[in-house]
C-alpha positions as a printed Julia matrix, in Angstrom:
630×3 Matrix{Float64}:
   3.45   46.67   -4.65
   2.83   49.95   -2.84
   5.27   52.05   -1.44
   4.91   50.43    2.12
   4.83   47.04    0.72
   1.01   46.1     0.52
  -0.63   44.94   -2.7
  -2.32   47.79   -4.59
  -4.64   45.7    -6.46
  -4.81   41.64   -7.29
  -3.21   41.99  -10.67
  -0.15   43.06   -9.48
   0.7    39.8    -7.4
  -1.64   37.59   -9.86
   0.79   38.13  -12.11
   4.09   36.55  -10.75
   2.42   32.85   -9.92
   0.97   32.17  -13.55
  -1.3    29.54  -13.66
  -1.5    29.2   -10.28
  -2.6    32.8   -10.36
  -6.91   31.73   -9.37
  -5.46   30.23   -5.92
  -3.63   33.01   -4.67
  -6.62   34.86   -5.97
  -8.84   32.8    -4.02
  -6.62   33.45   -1.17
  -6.29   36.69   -1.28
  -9.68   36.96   -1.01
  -9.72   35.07    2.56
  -7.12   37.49    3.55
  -9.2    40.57    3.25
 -12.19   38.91    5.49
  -9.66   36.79    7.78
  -6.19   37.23    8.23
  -5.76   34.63   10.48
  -7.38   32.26    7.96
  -4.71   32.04    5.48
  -0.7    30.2     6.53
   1.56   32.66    7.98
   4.06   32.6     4.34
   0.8    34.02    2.35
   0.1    36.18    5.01
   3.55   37.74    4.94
   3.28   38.14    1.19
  -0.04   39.6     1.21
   0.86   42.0     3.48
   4.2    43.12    1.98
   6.36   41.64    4.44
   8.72   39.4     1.82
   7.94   39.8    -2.07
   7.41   36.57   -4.27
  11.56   36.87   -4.89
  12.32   36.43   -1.6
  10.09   33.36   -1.73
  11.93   31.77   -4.16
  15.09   33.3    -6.18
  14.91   30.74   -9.28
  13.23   31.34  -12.4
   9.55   31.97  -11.75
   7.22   29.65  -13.93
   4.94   31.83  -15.66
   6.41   34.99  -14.77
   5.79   38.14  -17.27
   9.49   39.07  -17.48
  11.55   38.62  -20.74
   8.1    37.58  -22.64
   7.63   38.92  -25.79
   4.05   40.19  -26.33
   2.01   38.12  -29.13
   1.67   40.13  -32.28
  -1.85   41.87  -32.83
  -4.67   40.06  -33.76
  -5.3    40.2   -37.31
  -8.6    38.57  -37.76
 -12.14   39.24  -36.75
 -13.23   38.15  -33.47
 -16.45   36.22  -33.24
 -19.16   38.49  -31.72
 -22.49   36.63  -29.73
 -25.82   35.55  -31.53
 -29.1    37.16  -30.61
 -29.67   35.7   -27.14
 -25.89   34.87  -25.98
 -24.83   36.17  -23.27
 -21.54   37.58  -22.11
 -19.28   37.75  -19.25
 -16.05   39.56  -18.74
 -13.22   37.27  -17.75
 -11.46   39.18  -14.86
  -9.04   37.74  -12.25
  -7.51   34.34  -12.89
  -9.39   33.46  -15.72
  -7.7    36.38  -17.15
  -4.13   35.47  -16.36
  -5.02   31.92  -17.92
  -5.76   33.67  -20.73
  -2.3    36.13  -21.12
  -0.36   32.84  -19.81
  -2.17   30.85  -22.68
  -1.4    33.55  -25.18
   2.25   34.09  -24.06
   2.63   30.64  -24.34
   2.2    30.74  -27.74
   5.62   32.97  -28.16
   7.27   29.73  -27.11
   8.37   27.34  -30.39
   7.26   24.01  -28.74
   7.75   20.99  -31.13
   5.81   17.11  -29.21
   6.93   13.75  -28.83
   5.03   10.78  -29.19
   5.35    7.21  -27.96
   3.17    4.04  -27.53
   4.26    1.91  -24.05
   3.25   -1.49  -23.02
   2.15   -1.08  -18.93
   1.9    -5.2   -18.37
   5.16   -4.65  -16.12
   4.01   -1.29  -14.35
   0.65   -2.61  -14.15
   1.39   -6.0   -12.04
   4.82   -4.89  -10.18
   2.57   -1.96   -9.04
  -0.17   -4.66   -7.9
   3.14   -6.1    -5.65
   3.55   -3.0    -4.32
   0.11   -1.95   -2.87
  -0.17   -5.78   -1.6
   2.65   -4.95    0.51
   1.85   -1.37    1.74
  -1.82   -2.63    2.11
  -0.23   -5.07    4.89
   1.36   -2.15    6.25
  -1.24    0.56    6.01
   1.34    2.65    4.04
  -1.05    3.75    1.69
  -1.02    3.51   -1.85
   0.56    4.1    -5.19
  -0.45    5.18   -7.8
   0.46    5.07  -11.76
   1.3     8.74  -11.87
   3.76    8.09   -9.11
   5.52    5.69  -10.36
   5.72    7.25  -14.14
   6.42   10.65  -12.33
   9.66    8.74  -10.58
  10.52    7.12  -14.33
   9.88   10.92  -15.79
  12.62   12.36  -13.01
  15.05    9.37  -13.75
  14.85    9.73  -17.44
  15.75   13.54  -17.13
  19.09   12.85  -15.21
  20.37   10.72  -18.46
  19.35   13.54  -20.61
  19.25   16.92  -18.55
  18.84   19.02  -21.59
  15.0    18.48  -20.82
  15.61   20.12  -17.99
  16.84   23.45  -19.05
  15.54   26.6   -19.68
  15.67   29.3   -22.31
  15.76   33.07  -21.9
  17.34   36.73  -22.96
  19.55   38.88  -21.24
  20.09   42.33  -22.9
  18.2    41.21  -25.84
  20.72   37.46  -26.58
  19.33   34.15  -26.12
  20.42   32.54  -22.93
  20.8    29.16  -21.86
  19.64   28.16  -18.39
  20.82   24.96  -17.35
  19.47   23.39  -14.2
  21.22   22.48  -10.6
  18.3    20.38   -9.77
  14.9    19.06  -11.6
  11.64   20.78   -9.87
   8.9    18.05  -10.9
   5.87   20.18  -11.33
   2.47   18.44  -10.43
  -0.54   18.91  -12.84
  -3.46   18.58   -9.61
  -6.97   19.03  -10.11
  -8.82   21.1    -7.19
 -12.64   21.57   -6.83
 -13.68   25.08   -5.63
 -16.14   25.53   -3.41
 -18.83   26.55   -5.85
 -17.91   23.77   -7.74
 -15.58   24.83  -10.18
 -12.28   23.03  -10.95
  -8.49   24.34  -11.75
  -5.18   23.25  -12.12
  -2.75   23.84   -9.63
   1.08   23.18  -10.1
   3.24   23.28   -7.74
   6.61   21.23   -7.89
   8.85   18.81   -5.64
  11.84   20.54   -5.62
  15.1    18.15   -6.19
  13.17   15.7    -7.07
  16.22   14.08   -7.95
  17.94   13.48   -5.09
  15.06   11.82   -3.2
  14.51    7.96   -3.13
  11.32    6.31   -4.12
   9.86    6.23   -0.68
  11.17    9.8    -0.53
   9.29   11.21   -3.48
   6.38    9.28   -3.11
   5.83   11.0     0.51
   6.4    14.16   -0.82
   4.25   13.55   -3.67
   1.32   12.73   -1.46
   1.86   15.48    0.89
   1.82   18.46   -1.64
  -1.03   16.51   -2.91
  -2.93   16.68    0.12
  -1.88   20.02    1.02
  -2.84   21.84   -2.21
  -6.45   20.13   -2.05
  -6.62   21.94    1.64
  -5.09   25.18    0.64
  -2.64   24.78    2.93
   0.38   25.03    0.21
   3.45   27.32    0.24
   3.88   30.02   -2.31
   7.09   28.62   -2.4
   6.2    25.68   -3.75
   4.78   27.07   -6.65
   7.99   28.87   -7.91
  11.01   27.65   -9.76
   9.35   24.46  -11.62
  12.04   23.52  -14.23
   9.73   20.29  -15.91
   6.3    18.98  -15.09
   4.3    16.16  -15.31
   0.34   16.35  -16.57
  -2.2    13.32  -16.34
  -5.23   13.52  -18.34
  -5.35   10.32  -19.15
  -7.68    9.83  -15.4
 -10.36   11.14  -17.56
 -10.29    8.93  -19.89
  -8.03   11.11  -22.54
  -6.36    9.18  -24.96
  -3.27   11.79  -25.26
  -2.61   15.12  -25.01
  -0.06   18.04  -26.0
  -0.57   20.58  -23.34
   0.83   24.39  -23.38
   4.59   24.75  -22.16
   4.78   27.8   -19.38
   7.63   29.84  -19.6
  10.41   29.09  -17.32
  10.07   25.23  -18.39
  11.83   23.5   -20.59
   9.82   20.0   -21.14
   5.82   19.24  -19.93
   4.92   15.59  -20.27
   1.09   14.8   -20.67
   0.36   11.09  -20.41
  -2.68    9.51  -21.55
  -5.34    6.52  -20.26
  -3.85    3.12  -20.09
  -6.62    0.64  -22.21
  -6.22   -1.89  -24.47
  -5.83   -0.92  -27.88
  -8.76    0.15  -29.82
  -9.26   -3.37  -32.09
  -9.1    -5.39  -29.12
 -11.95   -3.61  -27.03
 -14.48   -6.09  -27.72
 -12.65   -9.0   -27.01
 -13.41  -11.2   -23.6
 -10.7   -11.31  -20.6
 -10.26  -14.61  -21.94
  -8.96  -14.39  -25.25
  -7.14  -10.89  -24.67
  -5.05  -13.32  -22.22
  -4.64  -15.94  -24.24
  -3.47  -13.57  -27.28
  -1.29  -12.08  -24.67
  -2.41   -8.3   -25.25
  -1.02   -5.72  -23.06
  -2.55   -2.48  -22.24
  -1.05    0.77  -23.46
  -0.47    4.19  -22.29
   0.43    7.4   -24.48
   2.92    9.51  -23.21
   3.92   12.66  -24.8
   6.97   15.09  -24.39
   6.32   18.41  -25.49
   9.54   20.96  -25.39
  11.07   23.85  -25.94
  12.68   23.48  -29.76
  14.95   26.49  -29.57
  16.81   24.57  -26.77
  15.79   20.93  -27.18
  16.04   18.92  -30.12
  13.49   16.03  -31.53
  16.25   13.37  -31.17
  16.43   14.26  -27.39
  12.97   14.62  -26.52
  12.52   10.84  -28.38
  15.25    9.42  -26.5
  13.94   10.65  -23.2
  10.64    8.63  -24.23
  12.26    5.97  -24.83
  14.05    5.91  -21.75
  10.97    6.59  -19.74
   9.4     3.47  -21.93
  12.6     1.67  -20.94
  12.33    2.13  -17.43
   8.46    1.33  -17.06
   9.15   -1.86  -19.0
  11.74   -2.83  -16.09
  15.22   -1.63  -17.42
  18.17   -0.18  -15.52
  17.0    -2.08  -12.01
  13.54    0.73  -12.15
  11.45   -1.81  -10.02
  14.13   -3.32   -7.6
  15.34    0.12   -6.79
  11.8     1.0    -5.82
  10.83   -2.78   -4.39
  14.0    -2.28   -2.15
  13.04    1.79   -1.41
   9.54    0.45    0.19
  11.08   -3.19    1.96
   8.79   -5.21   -0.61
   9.96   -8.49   -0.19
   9.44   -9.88   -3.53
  11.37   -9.87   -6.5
  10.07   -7.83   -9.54
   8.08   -9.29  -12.83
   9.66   -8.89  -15.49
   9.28   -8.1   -19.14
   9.36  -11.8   -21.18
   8.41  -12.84  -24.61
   4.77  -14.47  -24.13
   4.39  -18.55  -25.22
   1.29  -20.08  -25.18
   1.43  -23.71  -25.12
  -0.78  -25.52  -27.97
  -2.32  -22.42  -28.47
  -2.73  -23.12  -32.47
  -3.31  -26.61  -31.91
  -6.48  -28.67  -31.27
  -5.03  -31.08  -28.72
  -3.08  -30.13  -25.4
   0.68  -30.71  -25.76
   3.68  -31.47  -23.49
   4.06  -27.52  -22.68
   0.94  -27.0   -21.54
   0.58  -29.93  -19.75
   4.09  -28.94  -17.9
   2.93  -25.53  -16.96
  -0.01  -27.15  -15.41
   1.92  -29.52  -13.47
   3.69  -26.27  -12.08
   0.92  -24.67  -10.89
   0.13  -27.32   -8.8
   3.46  -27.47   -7.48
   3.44  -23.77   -6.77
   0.27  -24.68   -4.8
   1.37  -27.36   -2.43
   4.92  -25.3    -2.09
   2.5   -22.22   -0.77
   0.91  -24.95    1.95
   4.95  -26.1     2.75
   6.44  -22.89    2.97
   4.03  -19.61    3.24
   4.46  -19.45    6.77
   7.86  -18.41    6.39
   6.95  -15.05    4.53
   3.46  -13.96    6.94
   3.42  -10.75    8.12
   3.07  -11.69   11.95
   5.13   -9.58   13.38
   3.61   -6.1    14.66
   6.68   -4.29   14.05
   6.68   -5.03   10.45
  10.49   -5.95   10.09
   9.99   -9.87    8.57
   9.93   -8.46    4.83
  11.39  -11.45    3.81
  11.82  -13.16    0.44
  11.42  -16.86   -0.33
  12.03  -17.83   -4.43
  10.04  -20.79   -3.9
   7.4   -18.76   -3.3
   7.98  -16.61   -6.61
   5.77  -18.03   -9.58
   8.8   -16.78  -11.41
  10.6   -19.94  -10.21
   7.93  -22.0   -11.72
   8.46  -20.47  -15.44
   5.43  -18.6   -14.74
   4.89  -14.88  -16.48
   3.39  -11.88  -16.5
   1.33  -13.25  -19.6
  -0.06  -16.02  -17.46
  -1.35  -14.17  -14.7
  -5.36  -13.81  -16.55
  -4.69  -17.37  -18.17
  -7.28  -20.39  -16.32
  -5.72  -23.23  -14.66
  -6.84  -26.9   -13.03
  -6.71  -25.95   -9.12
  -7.58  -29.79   -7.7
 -10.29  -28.01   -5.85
  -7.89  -25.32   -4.03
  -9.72  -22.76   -1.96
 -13.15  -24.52   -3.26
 -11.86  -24.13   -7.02
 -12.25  -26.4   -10.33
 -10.46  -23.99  -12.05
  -9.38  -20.21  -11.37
  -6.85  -17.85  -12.92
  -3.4   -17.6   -11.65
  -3.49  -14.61  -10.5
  -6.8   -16.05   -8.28
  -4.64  -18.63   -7.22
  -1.77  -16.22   -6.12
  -4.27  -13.67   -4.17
  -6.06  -16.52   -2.28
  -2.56  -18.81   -1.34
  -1.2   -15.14    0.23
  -4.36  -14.09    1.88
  -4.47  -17.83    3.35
  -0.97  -18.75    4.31
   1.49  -15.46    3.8
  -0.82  -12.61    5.86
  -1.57  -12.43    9.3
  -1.64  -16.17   10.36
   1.39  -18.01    9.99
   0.31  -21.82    9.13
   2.81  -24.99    8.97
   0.74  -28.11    8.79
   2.16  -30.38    6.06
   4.78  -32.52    8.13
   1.08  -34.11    9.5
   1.29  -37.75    8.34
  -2.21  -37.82    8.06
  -3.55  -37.09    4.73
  -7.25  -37.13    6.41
  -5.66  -34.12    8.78
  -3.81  -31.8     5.95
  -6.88  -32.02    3.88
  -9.17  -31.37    7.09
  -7.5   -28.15    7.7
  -6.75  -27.41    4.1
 -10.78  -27.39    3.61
 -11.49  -25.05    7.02
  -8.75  -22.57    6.01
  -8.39  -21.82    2.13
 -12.02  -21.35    1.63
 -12.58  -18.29    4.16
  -8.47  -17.64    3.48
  -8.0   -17.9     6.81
 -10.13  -15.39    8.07
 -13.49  -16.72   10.19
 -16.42  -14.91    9.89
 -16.5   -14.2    13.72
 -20.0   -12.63   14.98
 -19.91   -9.07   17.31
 -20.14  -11.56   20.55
 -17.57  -13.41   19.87
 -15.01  -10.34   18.55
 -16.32   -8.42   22.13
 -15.38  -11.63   23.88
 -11.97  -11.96   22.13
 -10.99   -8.64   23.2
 -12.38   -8.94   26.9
 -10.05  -12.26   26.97
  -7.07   -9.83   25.74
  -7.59   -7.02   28.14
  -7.35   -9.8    30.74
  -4.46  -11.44   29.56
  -2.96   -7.8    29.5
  -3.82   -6.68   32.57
  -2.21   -9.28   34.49
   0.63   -9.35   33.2
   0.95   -5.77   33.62
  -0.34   -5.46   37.15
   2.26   -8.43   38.37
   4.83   -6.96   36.7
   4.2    -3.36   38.64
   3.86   -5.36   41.85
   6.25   -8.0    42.11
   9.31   -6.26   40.32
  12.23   -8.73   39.8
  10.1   -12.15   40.56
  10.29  -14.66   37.98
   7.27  -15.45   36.36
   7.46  -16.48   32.54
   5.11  -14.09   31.35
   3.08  -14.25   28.12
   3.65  -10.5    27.49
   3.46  -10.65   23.14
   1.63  -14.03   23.39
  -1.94  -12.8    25.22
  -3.99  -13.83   22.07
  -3.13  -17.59   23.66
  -5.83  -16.69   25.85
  -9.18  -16.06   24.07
  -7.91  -18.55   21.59
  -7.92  -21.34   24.74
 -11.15  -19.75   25.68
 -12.39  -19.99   22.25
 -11.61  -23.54   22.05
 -13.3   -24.42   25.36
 -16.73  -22.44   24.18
 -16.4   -24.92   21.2
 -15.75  -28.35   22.97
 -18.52  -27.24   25.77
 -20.98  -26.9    22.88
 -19.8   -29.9    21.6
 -20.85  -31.71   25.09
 -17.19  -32.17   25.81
 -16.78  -33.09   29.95
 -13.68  -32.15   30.63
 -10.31  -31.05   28.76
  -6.47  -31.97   30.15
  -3.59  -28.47   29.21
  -0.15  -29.12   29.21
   1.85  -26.39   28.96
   5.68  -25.3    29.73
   6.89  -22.48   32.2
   5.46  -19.48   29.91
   2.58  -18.02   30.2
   1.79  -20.27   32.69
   0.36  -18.49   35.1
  -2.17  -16.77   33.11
  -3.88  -19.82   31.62
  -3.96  -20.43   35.38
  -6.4   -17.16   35.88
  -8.03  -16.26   33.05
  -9.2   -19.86   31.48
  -8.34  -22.3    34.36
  -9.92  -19.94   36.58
  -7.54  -19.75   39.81
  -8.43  -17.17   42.11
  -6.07  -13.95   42.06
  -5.93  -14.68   45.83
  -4.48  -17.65   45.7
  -1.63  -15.99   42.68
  -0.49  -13.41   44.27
   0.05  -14.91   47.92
   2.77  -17.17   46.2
   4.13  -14.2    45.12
   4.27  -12.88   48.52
   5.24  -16.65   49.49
   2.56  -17.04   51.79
   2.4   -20.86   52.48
  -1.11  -22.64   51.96
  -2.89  -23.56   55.31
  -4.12  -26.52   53.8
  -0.71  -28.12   53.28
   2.29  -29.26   55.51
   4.64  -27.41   55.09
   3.05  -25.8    51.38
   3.59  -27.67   48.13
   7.06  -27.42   48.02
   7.48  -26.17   44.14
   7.45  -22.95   42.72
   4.26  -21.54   41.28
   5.23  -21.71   37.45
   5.21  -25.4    37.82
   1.69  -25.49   39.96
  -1.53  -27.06   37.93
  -4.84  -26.84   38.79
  -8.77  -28.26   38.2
 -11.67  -26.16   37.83
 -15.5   -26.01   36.73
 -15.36  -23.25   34.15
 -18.32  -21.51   32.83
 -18.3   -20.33   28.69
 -19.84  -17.17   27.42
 -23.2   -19.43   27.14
 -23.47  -20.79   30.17
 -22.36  -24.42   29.64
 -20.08  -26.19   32.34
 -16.57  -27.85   31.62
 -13.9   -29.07   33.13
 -10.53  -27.89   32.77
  -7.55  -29.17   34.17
  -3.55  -28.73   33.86
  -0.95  -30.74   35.33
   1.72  -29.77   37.28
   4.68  -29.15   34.99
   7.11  -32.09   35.91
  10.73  -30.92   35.19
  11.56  -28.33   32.61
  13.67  -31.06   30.15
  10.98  -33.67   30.34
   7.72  -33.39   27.94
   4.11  -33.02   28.83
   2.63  -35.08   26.09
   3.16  -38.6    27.78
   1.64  -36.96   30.86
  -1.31  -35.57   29.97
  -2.17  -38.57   27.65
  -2.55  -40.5    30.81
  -4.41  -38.57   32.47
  -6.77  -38.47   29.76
  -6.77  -41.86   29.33
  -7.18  -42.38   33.42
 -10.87  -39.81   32.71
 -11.8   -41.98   29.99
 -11.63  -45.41   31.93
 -13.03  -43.48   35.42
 -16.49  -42.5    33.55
 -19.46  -45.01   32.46
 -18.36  -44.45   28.67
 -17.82  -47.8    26.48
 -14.07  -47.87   25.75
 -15.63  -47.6    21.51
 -17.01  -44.29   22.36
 -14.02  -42.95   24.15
 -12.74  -40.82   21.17
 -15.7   -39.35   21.54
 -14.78  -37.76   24.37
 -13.3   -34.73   22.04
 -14.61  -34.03   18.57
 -13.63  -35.51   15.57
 -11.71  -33.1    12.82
């Protein structure tokens, strides 16, 4: 720095971010052209108003200080052909360059280790299910091997120290907290990529949910420059992914300051089962793998550590010490975990089916018809999001169902349109169907004709119609009148009792729904009964009672054309009306007068249905025609 605090020239500040050294470059550069361009931390460390150790007193990743300078070259370097060109690396390319050399002062010694990712790969399939519900977002591998990566380092901290010299000794650094640095690739605007590392500091001490938002914020914030030089300072252990390019594994270069840098590599099946169908890779019960390497400091950390803390970070991804729970119950997923089991496959060496298999089948379908019982009891229909609720009958764990059997084929009985689907088909389409958004509980019908009626309208489409733009316009129109009234006699009539559908409105373009359908379906006339709530608002908005004829019971103005008015209270009125669907077709809708509040409707409005039937010139054999069949 200059005397009054102002960078002389960009190598001077370059220096003390190391390899993040190209984005404060790049920053700098903004600086000089606009000021006001850059967040107000860089702009007080460009211009000299706090120094990069005032940012951040820990040990500076990368920094220049007690480095000892790589010996002198003592072999030829190459020189360029006739028609090479050359370039002179300047900048940040440079400091990649001294970091890269001064890296190579450091005597690094790398782990290896092989791990199975069945368990990650399916409990993480769990997870996004439920944040997809949610729109919580989504997580990814690296966050949940980053999370394993800080766990593992609290049973064996040594990965987390440091090394360094104070009047020429060794010194040992050891940690308060772990600072999880983040390997993240960023596109430049002329197209070039870097690495940028900054680092969740006390990693930790966070919970999943914790470190996962923090994860995707610096994410997100580095990739819009909007990150805090502070952030980039004191990383104590970091985490590289290569393997999202497709890179097998990888020993990367340790930066001073660090004690351990863990690279891990693509998950894929091994390389001699490649060419094997879905099929038999299931049936053989193959897992993908994942390399993960730890590469550390070996004047401070010892091979036996560094393959330890593999092997707990192995241990952990494979579902030991409660890893999953702790982050099923972090995030409110209501499920219990998979876990790791020794595969069986029934009669898989033999060429007839045996008892096993035949079992397992039977299970299957049990788990099916227990999905049709039950799955209302776990559907996500409230709007706040609080029913994250658990049901083990619902768990193909209770049904001696693995991991291994997810990608296996099973007999459905024609479920969801299905001769035969795998069960992890079977699992995606009996949650979309009964256990989302539409809670359905059907199977106390005693007719079988019924059950299988419905069961063949709603587990095709899983429960989700392919409505048209009409009708979805429509639907909403029906809500914003449901809404409205409610709200409007609730602002006018404070105090009055009136059983209001407030949290129930979608009752109304369903009944309006229902009435476009039986019109079309030359239906004459339909019979509601309902109880107190919501009453008045099937009343308006399907019946069709005029708002002048609403509100002046409110204001308890008596009807001229009575003695005396009714004489009831105007939750318990009914009405008859002509009603008009979205196409134009005429149909009668009527609903009785609510006789007592302890008595029920049903024997009332069968009578008056059966009173329309006899009144009208159709046979008595055609009088279930009156309403279509199922």
């Amino acid at each position: 720095m200059s005397e009054n605090g102002s960078p002389k020239d960009k190598q001077q500040f370059v220096e003390e971010f190391g390899s993040n050294s190209w984005f404060v470059e790049y920053l700098y550069e903004e600086y000089k052209e606009n000021p006001g361009a850059v967040p107000d931390q860089w702009k007080k460390y460009f211009n000299g108003e706090i120094t990069s150790g005032q940012i951040d007193q820990s040990p500076q990743t990368g920094s220049a200080a007690a480095v000892t300078a790589p010996a002198a070259r003592q072999f030829p370097m190459p020189q360029p052909l006739p028609g090479d060109t050359t370039k002179a690396l300047a900048g940040g390319a440079a400091k990649i360059i001294q970091n890269m050399e001064s890296s190579l002062t450091i005597p690094t010694a790398t782990s290896f280790r092989t791990i199975a990712v069945k368990i990650l790969e399916e409990n993480r399939i769990l997870i996004n299910s439920h944040l997809a519900k949610r729109k919580m977002g989504k997580v990814s591998f690296t966050h949940m091997i980053g999370w394993a990566v800080v766990q593992a380092a609290k049973f064996f901290p040594s990965m987390n120290n440091a090394y360094s010299e104070k009047d020429g000794k060794p010194v040992l650094i050891t940690r308060e907290h772990i600072n999880l640095g983040l390997a993240i690739d960023i596109e430049r605007k002329d197209g070039s990529r870097n690495l940028m590392v900054p680092n969740i500091k006390a990693a930790e001490t966070m919970d999943f949910k914790k470190f996962f938002e923090t994860y995707e914020d610096l994410v997100k914030r580095s990739r819009l420059g909007q990150i805090d030089p502070s952030e980039f300072m004191g990383t104590t252990l970091s985490l590289t992914n290569p393997g999202t390019l497709g890179t097998v594994t990888s020993v990367p270069r340790l930066m001073m300051g660090q004690g351990t840098i863990v690279a891990t590599g693509a998950i894929q099946y091994p390389a001699e089962f490649v060419a094997m169908s879905a099929e038999a890779i299931s049936n053989l019960g193959v897992s993908k793998v994942m390399q993960i390497t730890s590469t550390y400091d070996h004047r401070i950390i010892q091979g036996a550590e560094s393959g330890m803390f593999l092997r707990k970070i192995s241990e952990m991804l494979m579902g030991e010490d409660d890893f999953y729970e702790i982050i099923f119950e972090s995030l409110g997923v209501p499920q219990i975990p998979h876990k790791w089991q020794s595969d069986t496959v029934p009669g898989f060496n033999q060429s007839t089916v045996g008892y096993d298999e035949i079992a397992k089948q039977g299970r299957v379908r049990q788990m099916i018809n227990m999905f049709r019982v039950r799955g209302h009891l776990i559907a996500t229909t409230d709007p706040l999001g609080k029913n994250t609720t658990y049901h083990h009958e619902l768990d193909p764990q209770f049904y001696q169902l693995t991991v291994w059997d997810l990608d296996r084929q099973f007999l459905t009985h024609d479920f969801g349109g299905y001769k035969t689907a795998t069960l992890r088909k079977i699992l995606d389409k009996l949650h979309k169907t009964y256990c989302e958004n539409i809670g359905v509980e059907y199977m106390h019908i005693q007719s079988s004709d019924e059950k299988t009626w419905l069961q063949n309208k709603m587990e095709p489409v899983e429960n989700k119609p392919n409505l048209d733009n009409a009708t979805k316009k429509q639907i909403m129109q029906k809500l914003i009148e449901a809404e409205n009234f409610e709200h409007f006699i609730h602002t006018k009539f404070i105090g009055h009792k009136r059983f209001s559908m407030e949290g129930l409105e979608s009752t109304i373009p369903a009944l309006d729904h229902l009435l476009t359908i039986a019109a079309d379906n030359n239906v004459r006339e339909i019979v509601l009964g309902m109880a107190h709530r919501g009453r008045l608002n099937v009343l308006t908005n399907i019946v069709g009672k005029s708002y002048d004829s609403i509100l002046s019971e409110f204001e308890d103005i008596v009807d001229p054309d009575s003695t005396a008015g009714s004489g009831d209270v105007k939750y318990h009125l009914g009405a008859f009306n002509k009603v008009k669907t979205r196409f134009r077709k005429e149909i009668g809708v009527s609903i009785a007068s609510n006789p007592a509040p302890n008595r029920p409707e049903w024997g009332t409005q069968t009578g008056s249905t059966s009173c329309l039937s006899s009144s009208t010139v159709t046979p008595p054999s055609q009088v279930r025609e009156l309403l279509p069949k199922p």
